[in-house]
N, C-alpha and C positions, 0 to 999 in steps of 0.2 A: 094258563100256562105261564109258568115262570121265563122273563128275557135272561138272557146271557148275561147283559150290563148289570141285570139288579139283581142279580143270585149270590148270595153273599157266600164268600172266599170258605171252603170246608177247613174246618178244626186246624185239620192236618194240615194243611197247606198255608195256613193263616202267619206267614213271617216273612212277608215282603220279598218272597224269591221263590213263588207258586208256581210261577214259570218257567222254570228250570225244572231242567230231567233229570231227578237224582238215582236213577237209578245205575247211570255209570260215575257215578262221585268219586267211588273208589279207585278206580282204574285209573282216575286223570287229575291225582295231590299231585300237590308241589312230591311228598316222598317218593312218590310211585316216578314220578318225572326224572325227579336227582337220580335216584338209582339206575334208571334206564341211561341214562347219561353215562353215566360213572361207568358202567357195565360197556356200554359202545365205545367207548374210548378206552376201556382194556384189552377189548377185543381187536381194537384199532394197533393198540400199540403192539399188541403179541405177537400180531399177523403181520407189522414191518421186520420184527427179528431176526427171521429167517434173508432178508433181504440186506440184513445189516451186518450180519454174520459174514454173507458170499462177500460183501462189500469188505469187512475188515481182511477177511482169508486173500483175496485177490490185492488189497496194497503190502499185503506183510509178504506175499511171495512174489509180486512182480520184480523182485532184484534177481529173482534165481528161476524165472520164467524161461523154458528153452522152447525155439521155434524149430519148426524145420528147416532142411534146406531144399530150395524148392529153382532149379533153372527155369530163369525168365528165357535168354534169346543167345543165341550164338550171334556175336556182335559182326560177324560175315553175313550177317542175312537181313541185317538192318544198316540204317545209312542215319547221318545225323540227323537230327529234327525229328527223324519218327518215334510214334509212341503206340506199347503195346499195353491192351486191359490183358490182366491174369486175376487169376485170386490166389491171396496171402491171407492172410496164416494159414484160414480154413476154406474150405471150398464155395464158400457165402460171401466172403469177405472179397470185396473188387479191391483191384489195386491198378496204378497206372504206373508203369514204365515209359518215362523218357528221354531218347537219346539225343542231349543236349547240341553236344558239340563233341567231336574228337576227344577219346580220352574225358571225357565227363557225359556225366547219365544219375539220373536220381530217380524215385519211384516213391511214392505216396499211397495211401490208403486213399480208395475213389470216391471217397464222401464226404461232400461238404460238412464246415463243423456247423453251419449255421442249423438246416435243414435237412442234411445228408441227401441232396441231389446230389446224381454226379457231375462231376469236374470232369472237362474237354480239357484238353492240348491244345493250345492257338499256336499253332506253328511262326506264323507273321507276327506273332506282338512276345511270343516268346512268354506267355504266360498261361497258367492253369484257369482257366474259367469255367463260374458254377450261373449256368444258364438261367435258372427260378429266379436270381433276384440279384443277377449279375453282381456275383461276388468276385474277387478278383485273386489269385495266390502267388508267389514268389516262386521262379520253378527253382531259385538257389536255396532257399530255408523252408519253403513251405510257409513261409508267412503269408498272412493276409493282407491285399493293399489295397482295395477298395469293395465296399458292398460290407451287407450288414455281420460275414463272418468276422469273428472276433479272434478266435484259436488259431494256430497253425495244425494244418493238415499233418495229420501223422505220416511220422518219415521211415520207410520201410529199408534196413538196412542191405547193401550190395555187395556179394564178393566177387572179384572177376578171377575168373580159374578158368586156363587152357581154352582161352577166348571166347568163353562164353562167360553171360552175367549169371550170378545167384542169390537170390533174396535168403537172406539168413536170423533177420529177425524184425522186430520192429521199437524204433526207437520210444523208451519215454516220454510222456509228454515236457517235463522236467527238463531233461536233455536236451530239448529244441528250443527253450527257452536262451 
């Protein structure tokens, strides 16, 4: 009986690469490879389109975007310092109302920009804080003064009519700048 070691390499096989399984050679060229490439990265790109489409539609109409009008609080049922959650624009969307000081009150979108936790009212330090990773916000601009957010808080507009407040829209990001 012939050993393994000394059975000399058949015909076919005799070109220094007997070991290899050619029987998927074709399936795995460099062409076959390029082209699968080429093809996943068309499909890649066709499928952001539609994402880039809502993205261009949504900055070319945000000048002529209308909100609703929606009452926050009859300012007889709230006292300075206090702050009310509601949802703006849509019924998802958290917002915080609060009533600063006599004759001033502002209202923010309730979501940090870092993480979108929500943002408390600190009554005593007079500031918006965002609990995850103690960011810290401006309750006069909606700026941010310490922790890792960067943005201001978008600023939900107010109209006061026959003493109650009403949220009427919400400001650009552009505008707070």
């Amino acid at each position: 009986m012939e050993n393994e070691k000394t059975r000399p390499i058949p015909l076919k096989d005799d070109n220094y690469t007997h070991n290899i399984n050619r029987s998927n050679e074709r399936s795995l060229d460099r062409r076959s490879f390029m082209k699968t490439m080429v093809g996943a990265a068309g499909l890649f790109a066709a499928s952001t389109l539609p994402w880039g489409a809502l993205a261009a539609k949504e900055l070319m109409s945000s000048s002529s975007k209308s909100y609703p009008t929606q009452k926050i609080a009859n300012l007889s049922d709230i006292k300075p310092g206090d702050a009310i959650e509601f949802a703006y624009p849509g019924e998802h969307d958290s917002a915080l109302f609060v009533y600063v000081k006599e004759k001033e009150y502002k209202a923010y979108q309730n979501a940090c920009t870092h993480l979108r936790c929500p943002v408390f009212w600190d009554r005593d330090e007079k500031e918006l804080l965002c609990p995850c990773h103690h960011g810290k916000f401006d309750i006069a601009t909606g700026n941010p003064l310490a922790g890792p957010p960067r943005r201001p808080l978008p600023e939900i507009v107010l109209q006061e009519k026959d003493g109650a407040v009403y949220a009427v829209g919400v400001k650009k990001y552009e505008e707070q700048l």
